[in-house]
C-alpha positions as CSV (number, residue, x, y, z in Angstrom):
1,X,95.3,214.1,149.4
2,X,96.0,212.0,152.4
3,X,97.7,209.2,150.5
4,X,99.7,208.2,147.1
5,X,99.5,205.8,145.2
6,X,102.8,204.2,143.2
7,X,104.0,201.2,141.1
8,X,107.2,200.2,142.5
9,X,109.3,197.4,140.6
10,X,111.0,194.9,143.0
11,X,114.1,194.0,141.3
12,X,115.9,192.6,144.7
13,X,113.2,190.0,144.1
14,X,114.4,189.2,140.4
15,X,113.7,185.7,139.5
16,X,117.0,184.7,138.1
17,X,114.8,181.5,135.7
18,X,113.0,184.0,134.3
19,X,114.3,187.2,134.8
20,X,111.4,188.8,135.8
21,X,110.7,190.7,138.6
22,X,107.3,191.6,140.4
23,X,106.1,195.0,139.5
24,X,104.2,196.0,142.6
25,X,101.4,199.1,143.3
26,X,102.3,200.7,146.4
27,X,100.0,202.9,148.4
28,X,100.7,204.9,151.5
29,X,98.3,205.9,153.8
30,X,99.6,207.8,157.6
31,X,102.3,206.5,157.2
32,X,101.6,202.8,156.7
33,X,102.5,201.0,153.6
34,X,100.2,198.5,151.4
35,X,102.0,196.6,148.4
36,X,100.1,194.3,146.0
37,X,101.4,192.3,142.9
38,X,100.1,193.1,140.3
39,X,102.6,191.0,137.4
40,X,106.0,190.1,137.1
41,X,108.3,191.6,133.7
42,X,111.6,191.9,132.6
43,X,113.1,195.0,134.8
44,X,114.5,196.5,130.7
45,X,110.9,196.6,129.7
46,X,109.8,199.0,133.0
47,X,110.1,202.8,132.6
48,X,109.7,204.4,136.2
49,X,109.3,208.0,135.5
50,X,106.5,207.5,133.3
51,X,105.1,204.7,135.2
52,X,104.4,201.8,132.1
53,X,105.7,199.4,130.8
54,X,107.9,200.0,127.6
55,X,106.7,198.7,124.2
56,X,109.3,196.6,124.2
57,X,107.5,194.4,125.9
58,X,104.9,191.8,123.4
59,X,101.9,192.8,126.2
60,X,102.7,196.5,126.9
61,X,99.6,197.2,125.6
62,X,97.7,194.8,128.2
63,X,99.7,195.4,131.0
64,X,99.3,198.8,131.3
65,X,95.6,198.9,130.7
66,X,95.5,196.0,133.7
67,X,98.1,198.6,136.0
68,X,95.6,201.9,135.1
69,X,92.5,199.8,136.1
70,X,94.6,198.9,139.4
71,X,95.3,202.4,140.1
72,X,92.1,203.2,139.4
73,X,90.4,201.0,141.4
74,X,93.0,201.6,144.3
75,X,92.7,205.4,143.9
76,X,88.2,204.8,143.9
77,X,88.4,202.6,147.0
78,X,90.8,205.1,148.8
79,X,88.1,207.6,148.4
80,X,85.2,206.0,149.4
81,X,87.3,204.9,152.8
82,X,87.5,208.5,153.1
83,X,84.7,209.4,152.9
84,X,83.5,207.5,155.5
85,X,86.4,207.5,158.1
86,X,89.2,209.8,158.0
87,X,91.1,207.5,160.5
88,X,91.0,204.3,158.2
89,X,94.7,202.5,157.7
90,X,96.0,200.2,155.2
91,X,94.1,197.2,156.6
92,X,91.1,198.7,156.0
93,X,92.2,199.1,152.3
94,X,93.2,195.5,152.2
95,X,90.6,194.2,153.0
96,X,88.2,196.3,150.3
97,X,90.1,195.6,147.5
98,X,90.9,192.2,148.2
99,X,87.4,191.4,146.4
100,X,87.7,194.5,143.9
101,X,90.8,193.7,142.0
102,X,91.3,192.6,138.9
103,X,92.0,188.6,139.0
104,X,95.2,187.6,137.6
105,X,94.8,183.5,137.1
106,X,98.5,182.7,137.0
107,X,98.9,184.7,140.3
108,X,96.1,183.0,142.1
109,X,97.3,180.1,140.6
110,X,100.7,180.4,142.3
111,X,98.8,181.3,145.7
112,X,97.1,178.2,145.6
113,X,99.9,176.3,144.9
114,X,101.8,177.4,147.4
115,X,98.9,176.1,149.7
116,X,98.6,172.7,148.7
117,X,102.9,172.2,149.7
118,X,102.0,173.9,152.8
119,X,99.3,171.3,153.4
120,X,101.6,168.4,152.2
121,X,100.3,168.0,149.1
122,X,103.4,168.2,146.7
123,X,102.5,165.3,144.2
124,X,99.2,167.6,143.2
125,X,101.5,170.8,143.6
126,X,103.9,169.6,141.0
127,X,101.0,168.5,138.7
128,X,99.3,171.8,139.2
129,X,102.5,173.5,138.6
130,X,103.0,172.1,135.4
131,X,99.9,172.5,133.9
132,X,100.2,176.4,134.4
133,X,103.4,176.0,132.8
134,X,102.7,175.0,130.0
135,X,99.7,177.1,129.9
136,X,101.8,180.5,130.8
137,X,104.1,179.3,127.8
138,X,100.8,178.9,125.2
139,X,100.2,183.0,126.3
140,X,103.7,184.2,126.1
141,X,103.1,186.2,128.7
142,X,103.3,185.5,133.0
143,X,99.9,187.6,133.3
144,X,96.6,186.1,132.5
145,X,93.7,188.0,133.7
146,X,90.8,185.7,134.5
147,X,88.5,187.7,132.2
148,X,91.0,186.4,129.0
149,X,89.7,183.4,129.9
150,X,86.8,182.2,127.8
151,X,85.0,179.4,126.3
152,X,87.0,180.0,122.5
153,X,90.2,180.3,124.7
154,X,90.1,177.2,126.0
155,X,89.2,175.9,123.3
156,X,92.2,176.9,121.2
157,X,94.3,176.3,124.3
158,X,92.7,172.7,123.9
159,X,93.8,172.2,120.4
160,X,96.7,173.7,121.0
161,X,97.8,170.9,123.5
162,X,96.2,168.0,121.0
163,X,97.6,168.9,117.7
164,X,100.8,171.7,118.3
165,X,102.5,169.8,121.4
166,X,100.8,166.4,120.5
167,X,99.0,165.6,124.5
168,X,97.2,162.5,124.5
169,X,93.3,163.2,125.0
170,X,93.9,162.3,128.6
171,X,97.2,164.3,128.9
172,X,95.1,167.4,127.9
173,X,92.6,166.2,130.0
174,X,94.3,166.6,133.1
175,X,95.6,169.6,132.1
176,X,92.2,171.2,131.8
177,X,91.1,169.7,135.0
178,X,93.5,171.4,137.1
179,X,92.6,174.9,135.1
180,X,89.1,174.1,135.6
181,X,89.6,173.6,139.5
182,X,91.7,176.8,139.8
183,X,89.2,178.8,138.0
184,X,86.7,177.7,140.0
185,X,88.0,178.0,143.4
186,X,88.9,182.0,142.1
187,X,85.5,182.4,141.0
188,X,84.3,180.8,144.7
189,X,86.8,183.2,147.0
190,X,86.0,186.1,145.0
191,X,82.4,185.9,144.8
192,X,82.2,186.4,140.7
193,X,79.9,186.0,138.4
194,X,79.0,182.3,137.8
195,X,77.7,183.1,134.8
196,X,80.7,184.4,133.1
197,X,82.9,180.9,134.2
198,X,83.5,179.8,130.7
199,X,84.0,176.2,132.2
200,X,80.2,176.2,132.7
201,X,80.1,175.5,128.9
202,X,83.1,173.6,128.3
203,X,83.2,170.2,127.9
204,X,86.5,168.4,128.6
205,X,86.6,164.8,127.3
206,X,88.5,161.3,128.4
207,X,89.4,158.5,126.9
208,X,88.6,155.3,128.6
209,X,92.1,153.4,128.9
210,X,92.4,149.9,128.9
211,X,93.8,148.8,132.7
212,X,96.1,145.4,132.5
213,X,95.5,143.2,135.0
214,X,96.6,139.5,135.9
215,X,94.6,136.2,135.9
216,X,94.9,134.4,139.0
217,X,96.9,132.0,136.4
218,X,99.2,134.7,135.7
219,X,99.9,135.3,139.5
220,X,100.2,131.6,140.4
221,X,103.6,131.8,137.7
222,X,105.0,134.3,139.4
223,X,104.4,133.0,143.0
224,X,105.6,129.8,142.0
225,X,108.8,131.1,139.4
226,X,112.3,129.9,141.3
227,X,114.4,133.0,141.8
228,X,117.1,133.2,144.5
229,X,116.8,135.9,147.8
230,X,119.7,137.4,146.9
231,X,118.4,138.8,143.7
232,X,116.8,141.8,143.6
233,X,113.7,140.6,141.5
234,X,112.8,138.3,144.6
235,X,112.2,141.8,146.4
236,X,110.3,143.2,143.5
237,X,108.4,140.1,143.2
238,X,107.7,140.7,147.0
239,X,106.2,144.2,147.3
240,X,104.4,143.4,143.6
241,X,102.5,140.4,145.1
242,X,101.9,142.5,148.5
243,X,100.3,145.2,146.1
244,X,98.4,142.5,144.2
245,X,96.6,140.7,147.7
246,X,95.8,144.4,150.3
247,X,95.1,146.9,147.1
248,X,97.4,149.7,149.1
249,X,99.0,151.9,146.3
250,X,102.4,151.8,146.3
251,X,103.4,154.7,147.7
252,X,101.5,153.7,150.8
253,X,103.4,149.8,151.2
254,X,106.6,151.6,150.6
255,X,106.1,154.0,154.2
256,X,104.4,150.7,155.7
257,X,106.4,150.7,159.7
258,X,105.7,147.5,161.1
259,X,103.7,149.5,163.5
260,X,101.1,149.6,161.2
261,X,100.4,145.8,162.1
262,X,97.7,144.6,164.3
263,X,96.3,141.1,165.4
264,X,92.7,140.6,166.5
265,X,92.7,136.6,167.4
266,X,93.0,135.0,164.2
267,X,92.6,138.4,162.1
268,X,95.5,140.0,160.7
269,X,95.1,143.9,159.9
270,X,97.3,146.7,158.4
271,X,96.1,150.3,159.6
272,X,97.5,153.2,157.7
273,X,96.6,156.7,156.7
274,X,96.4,156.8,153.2
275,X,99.0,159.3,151.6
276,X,97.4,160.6,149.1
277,X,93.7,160.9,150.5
278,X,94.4,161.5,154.4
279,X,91.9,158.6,154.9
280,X,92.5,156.2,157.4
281,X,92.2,152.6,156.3
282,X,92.0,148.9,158.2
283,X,93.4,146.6,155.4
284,X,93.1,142.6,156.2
285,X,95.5,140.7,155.2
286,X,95.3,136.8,153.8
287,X,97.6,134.5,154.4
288,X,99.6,135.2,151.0
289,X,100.1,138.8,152.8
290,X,101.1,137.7,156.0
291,X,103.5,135.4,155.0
292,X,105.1,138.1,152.4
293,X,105.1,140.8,155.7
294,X,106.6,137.6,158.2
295,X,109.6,136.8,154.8
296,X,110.4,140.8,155.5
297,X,110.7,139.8,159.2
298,X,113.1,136.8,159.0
299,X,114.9,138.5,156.1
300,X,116.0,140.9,159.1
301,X,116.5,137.8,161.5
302,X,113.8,139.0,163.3
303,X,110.2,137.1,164.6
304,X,107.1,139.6,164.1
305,X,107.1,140.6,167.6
306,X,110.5,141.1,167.9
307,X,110.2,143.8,165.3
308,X,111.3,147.3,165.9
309,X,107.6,148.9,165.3
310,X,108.9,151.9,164.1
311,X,111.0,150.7,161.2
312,X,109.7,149.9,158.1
313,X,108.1,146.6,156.7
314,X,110.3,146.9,153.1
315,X,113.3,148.5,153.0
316,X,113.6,151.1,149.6
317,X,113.4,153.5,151.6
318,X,116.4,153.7,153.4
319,X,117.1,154.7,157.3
320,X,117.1,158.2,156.8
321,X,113.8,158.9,155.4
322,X,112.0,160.5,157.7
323,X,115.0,163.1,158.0
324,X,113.9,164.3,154.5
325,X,111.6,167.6,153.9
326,X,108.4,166.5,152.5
327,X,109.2,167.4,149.2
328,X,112.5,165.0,149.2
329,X,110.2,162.5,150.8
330,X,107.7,162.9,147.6
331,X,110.7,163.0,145.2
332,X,112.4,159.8,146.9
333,X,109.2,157.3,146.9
334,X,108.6,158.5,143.3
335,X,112.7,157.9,142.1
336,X,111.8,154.3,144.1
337,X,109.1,153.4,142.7
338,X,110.4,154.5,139.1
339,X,113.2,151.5,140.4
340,X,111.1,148.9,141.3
341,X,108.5,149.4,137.9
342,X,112.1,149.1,136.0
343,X,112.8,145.9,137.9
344,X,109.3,144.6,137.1
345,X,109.5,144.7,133.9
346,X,112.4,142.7,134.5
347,X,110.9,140.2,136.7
348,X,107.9,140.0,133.9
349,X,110.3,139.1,131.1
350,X,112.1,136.5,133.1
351,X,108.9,134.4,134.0
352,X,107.3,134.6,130.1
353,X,104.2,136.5,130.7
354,X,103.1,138.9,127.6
355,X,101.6,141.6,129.7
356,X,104.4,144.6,130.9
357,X,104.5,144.9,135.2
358,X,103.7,147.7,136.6
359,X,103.1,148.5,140.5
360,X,99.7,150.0,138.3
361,X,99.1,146.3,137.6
362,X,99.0,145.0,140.6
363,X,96.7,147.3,142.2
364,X,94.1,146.7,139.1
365,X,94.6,143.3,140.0
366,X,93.6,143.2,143.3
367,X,90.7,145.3,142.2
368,X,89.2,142.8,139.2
369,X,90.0,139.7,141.8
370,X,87.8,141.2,144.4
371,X,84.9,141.6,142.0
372,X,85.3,138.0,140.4
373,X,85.5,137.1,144.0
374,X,81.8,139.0,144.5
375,X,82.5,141.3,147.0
376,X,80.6,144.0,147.1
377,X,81.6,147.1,145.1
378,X,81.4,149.6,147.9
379,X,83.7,147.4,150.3
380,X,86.1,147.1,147.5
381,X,86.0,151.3,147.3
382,X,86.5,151.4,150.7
383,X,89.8,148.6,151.0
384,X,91.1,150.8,147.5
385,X,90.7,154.5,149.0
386,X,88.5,155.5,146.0
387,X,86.8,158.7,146.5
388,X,84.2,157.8,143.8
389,X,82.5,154.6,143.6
390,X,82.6,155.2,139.4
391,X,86.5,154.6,139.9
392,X,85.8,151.1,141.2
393,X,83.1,150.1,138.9
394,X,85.7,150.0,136.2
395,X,86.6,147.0,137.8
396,X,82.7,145.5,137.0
397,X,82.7,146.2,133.6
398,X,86.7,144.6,133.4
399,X,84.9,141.3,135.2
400,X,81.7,141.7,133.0
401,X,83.9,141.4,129.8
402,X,86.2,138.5,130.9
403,X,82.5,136.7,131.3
404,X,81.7,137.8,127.7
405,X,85.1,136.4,126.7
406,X,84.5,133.0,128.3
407,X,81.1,132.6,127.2
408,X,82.1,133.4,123.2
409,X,84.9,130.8,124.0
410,X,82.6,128.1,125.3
411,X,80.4,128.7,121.8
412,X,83.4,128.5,119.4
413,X,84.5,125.2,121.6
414,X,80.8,124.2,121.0
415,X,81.2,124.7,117.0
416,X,84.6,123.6,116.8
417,X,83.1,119.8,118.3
418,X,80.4,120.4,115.6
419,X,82.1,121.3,112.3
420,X,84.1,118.0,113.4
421,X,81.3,115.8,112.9
């Protein structure tokens, strides 16, 4: 025999938060060197000599029925290489068995992941990650193998969320979407079955929230309410209303630079790329807007085009953040905009409206104005960034029930005039 085969466990690599380590298989072919993961377990639980994992451990009995299938399969593949090419090497090897293995979900999980921070995507990273938290603490275990996961275990993984750790419908929801994507996108790369996904007969239900948004009432009181510049609700009240009148989400006005500003004649414009879709977008701005953007401006003793185009248009930020590493960018906006919701709140108490402030708000507000306005749904989808026209036509049905509302109240003033007489 040419080669051997081995399952080595990396304890250098010792996660100190778990305190597991990754037990590799190792196989050696002329003198090259091939190592795949195959789990990760407590180093105690590992016996080396005999090459399995000790009782000890509350999946002994799956693990090492998962490491004599990898062996297996590692040893079958070797063989057939053989027996076509004495001369093959370890790429050769990696490259059959990277569609032969068997699929652990949590590792693929971790893989992908991993590629969505490397793409800049760390607010759907973070999500991901903690849905396969939660779901790695709901198996006790940090190995998954895809074919574990059927239709009656997600559906006791479902009920588990609803009624053990009390998720809202939409909380579990979300939790099954990201599942449901990661399964998929294994069952895509590795070219299995589509028959066995057991998401192709698993339904995974939402509950339709309500969205709070303000009447154009509503917005004129806290245009008009009298608070000082030096207070910090005038700022909040600032960004809120800027939300309210372009429809940018708030993560996008925060990184706003003043380069972002264009005139065309009369025509105002702000053009950004859109943080979280990578869409680029030409917002106009009324004169509301403009006037908010030119406050910012003055605030800084500044005219517009003596502006620094490379600064930015509000200032929670800070100076130094575009020093950070994108994840302390993601976790700064987030901290900020935790700050300014706290603030609006605030601002909402102090000018006696009933409804709570949210930088959410604002951006369903802009949303149900422009449909009471009439324009068109798929402009509105466009000026928004939604990727699905469904999202906006929320908006419709919001606008279609305010009519209902004001038509029942015309009828009750009509029968109110009548019982009088």
């Amino acid at each position: 025999m040419s080669y051997s085969i081995r399952f080595v466990l990396r304890t250098e690599k010792l996660n100190s938060r778990t305190g597991e380590a990754p037990l590799r298989i190792r196989a050696i072919k002329n003198k090259e060197t091939l190592y795949k993961t195959v789990t990760k377990i407590p180093p105690m639980t590992w016996d080396d000599q005999k090459q399995i994992v000790k009782k000890s451990h509350p999946q002994a009995k799956i693990i090492n029925a998962l490491l004599s299938k990898r062996k297996a399969e590692f040893e079958q593949t070797l063989l057939m290489l053989e027996c076509t090419s004495d001369n093959f090497g370890v790429n050769a090897l990696r490259e059959k068995l990277h569609s032969s293995l068997v699929l652990d979900l949590f590792q693929f999980a971790e893989s992908t992941i991993k590629k969505r921070v490397d793409h800049g995507k760390i607010g759907t990273a973070k999500r991901d990650k903690s849905a396969f938290t939660k779901l790695s603490k709901y198996v006790g275990s940090s190995l998954l193998p895809i074919g574990r996961v059927t239709t009656t275990f997600l559906e006791d993984y479902r009920d588990y969320l609803l009624y053990e750790l009390g998720n809202s419908i939409n909380t579990v929801a979300t939790n099954l979407k990201v599942i449901r994507s990661v399964v998929n996108r294994l069952y895509r790369e590795y070219n299995l079955d589509w028959v066995n996904n057991p998401f192709n007969n698993f339904s995974i239900k939402v509950e339709v929230t309500e969205r709070i948004f303000l009447t154009e009432k509503e917005i004129a009181t806290i245009k008009s309410a009298e608070i000082s510049q030096q207070n910090i609700l005038d700022r909040v009240r600032d960004i809120f209303l800027f939300e309210c009148f372009t429809g940018l989400r708030i993560s996008d006005i925060l990184t706003l630079k003043w380069s972002t500003y264009t005139r065309n004649g009369q025509k105002r414009f702000i053009n950004t790329t859109m943080r979280k879709t990578g869409r680029k977008i030409a917002i106009p701005l009324n004169h509301i807007a403009f006037m908010i953007m030119r406050k910012q401006a003055h605030e800084r003793n500044k005219r517009l085009p003596e502006v620094n185009p490379q600064t930015r248009i509000f200032t929670w930020l800070g100076d130094q953040f575009d020093q950070l590493s994108e994840i302390q960018q993601y976790n700064k906006i987030n901290s900020e905009i935790t700050r300014i919701n706290k603030y609006l709140k605030e601002l909402g108490r102090s000018v006696g409206l009933q409804k709570t402030l949210s930088t959410h708000v604002a951006r369903h507000t802009f949303g149900t104005l422009a449909v009471t306005a009439g324009v068109d749904l798929y402009v509105i989808s466009a000026l928004m960034g939604h990727t699905n026209i469904k999202t906006t036509q929320i908006y419709a049905k919001i606008v279609d029930d305010k009519k209902i509302s004001a038509l029942d109240s015309i009828e009750e003033l009509v029968w109110d005039l009548l019982e009088k007489k």
